[in-house]
N, C-alpha and C positions, 0 to 999 in steps of 0.2 A: 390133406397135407399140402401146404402152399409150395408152387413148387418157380423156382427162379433161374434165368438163365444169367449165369457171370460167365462174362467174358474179360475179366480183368488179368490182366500177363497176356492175351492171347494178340495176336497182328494178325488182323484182313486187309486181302487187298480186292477194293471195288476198281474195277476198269468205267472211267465216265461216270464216274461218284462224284460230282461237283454239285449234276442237276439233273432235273425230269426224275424217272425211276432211282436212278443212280444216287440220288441225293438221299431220298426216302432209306432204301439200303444202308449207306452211310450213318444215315442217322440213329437207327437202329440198334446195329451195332459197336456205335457211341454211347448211348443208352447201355448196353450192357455193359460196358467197362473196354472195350476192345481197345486197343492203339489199330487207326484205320489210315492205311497209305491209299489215297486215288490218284489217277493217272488220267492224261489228255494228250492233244498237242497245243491246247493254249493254257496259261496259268489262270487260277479264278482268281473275281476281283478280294474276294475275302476267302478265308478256310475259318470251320471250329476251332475251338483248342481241342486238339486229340486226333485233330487230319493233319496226314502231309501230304504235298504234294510234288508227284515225278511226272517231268515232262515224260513223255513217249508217246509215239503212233503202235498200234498195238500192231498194227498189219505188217507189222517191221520184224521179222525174230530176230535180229541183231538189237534192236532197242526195247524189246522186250527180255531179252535176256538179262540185257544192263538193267531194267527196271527192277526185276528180282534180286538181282546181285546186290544190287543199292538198299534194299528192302535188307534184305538179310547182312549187311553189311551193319546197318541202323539199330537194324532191331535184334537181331540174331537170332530169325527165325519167320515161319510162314506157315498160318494155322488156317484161312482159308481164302480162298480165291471165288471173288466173284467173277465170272465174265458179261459183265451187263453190258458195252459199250457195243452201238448196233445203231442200227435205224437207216429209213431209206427214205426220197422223196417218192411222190407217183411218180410211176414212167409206164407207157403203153406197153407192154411186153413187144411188139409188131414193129416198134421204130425205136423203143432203148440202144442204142450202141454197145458195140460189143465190151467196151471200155467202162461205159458205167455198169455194166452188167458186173465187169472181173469185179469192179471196185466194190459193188454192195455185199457181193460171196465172199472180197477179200476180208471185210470190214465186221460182216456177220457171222462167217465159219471159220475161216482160217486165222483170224486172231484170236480165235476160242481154242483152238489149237495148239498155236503159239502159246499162248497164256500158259493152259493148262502142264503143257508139254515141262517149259521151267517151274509154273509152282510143283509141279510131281518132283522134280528131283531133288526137291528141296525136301517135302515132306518124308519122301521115303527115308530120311536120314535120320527123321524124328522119331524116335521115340512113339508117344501119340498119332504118329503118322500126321495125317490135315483131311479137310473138306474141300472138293470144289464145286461149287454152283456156279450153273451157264443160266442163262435168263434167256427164255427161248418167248415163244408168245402163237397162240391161236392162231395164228397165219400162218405157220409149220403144219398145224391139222386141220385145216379147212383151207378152198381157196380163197386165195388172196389178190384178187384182180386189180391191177394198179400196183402192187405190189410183190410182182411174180416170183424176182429172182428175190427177194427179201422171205420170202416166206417159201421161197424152197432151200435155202441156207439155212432155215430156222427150221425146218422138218433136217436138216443134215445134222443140223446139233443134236437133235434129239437123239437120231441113229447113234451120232459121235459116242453120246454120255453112257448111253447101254456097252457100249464096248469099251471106253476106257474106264465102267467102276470092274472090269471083270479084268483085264489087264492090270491095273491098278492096286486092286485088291492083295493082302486085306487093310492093308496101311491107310492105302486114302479112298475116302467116297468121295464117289462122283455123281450129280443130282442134276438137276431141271426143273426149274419155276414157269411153268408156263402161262404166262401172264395174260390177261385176256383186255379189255378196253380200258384202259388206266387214264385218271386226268390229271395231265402234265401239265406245265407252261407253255405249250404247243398245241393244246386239244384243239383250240379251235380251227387250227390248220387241216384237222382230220375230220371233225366232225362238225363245223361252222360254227354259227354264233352261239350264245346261250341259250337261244331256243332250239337250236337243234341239237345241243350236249344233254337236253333234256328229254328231246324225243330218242334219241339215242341211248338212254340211260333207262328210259320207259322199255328196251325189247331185251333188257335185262333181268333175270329172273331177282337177282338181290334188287332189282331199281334204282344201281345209282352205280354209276363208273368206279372201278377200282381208284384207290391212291397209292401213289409212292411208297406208303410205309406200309401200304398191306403187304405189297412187294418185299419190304423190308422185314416183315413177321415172318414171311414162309421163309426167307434166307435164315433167319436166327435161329428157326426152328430146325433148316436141314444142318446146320454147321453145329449144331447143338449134340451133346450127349442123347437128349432125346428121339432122335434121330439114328441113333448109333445102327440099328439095323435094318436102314434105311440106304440104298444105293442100288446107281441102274433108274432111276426113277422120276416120273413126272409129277410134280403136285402143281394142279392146275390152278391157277387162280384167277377164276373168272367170273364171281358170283354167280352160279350157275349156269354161263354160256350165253348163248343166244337163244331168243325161241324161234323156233320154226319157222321159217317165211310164210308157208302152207299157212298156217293159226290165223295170221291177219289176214291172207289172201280167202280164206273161208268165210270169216267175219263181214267180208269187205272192205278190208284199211288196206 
């Protein structure tokens, strides 16, 4: 039996749904019928028909609050919350400032927080209750060198999601997409030119970097009915992870 996700009548809000992951998500979710609010702090140059857009800095809970209110003001109503807006540059753990440090854990945990915290008081009032998915990533469970305090914020979301689908509960799920090397419009900043996206994509068991919309498949799947007894939980998306460093170092590569 064919089986199809509509999401038509329903409002997601992606946080940094414009571009990279976020867009993928978005699009998704457009795909299935949703009405999709993203958020920033700059406007993009164009939106779909079927996005809108609210300014906010998410690391703000005063402008996060207003972002929901406006949301439910529009729409009248809030059926799932992405928290995708995240990312870090390198910084040497050794001489990062204490400053960009707050700003990556602000940016990466505590606006998953904030978010959550107002989509929850929304949903509990529903009916349906809602979904919230946090977009956490592979550098939360493995280290992440170059990336220290980004991928210990991203091991805190994880912790985060397990305790607020049990608080939460049974009204709203709470999930986690752990995304593993995805190629954005930024890849080559992480993983160099196209030859090295490629030798990169080679120590990949699927053999080839995540996209956006795969990103975007696992959200529609946990916001989804088929999901329903689904919460507290990480679906990994990483085509299989990495291999082993050991494998090549045996071989000799």
């Amino acid at each position: 039996m064919p089986v199809s996700l509509d999401f038509s009548g329903r409002v997601a809000l992606v946080t940094g749904g414009a571009r990279g992951v976020g867009r993928g998500i978005t699009q998704r979710f457009l795909d299935a019928g949703a009405q999709v609010v993203i958020c920033g702090r700059t406007q993009p140059e164009s939106l779909p028909d079927g996005v809108t857009f609210v300014a906010a800095d998410v690391r703000d809970p005063d402008q996060v609050d207003a972002l929901v209110a406006s949301i439910v003001e529009s729409h009248g109503r809030l059926d799932v919350a992405v928290n995708n807006a995240g990312g870090a540059p390198y910084a040497d753990a050794a001489t990062a400032s204490p400053r960009f440090s707050d700003k990556i854990v602000g940016l990466n945990l505590m606006s998953v927080i904030h978010v959550s915290k107002a989509a929850n008081a929304v949903m509990q009032t529903q009916d349906d209750g809602g979904s919230i998915i946090n977009i956490t990533s592979v550098s939360g469970i493995r280290p992440s060198p170059g990336t220290a305090a980004y991928g210990a914020a991203k091991a805190g979301v994880e912790s985060l999601t397990t305790s607020l689908a049990v608080e939460w509960a049974p009204k709203v799920r709470v999930n986690c997409v752990t995304a593993g090397l995805i190629a954005t419009e930024q890849a080559e900043l992480h993983y160099g030119d196209a030859a090295g996206v490629a030798r990169v994509a080679a120590t990949i068991p699927a053999g080839r970097l995540g996209t956006p919309l795969d990103v975007g498949d696992a959200c529609l799947f946990l916001a989804s009915p088929l999901a329903s007894y689904c919460s507290g939980m990480s679906l990994l998306v990483h085509g299989g992870g990495e291999k082993p460093a050991f494998l090549g170092a045996a071989e000799g590569h």
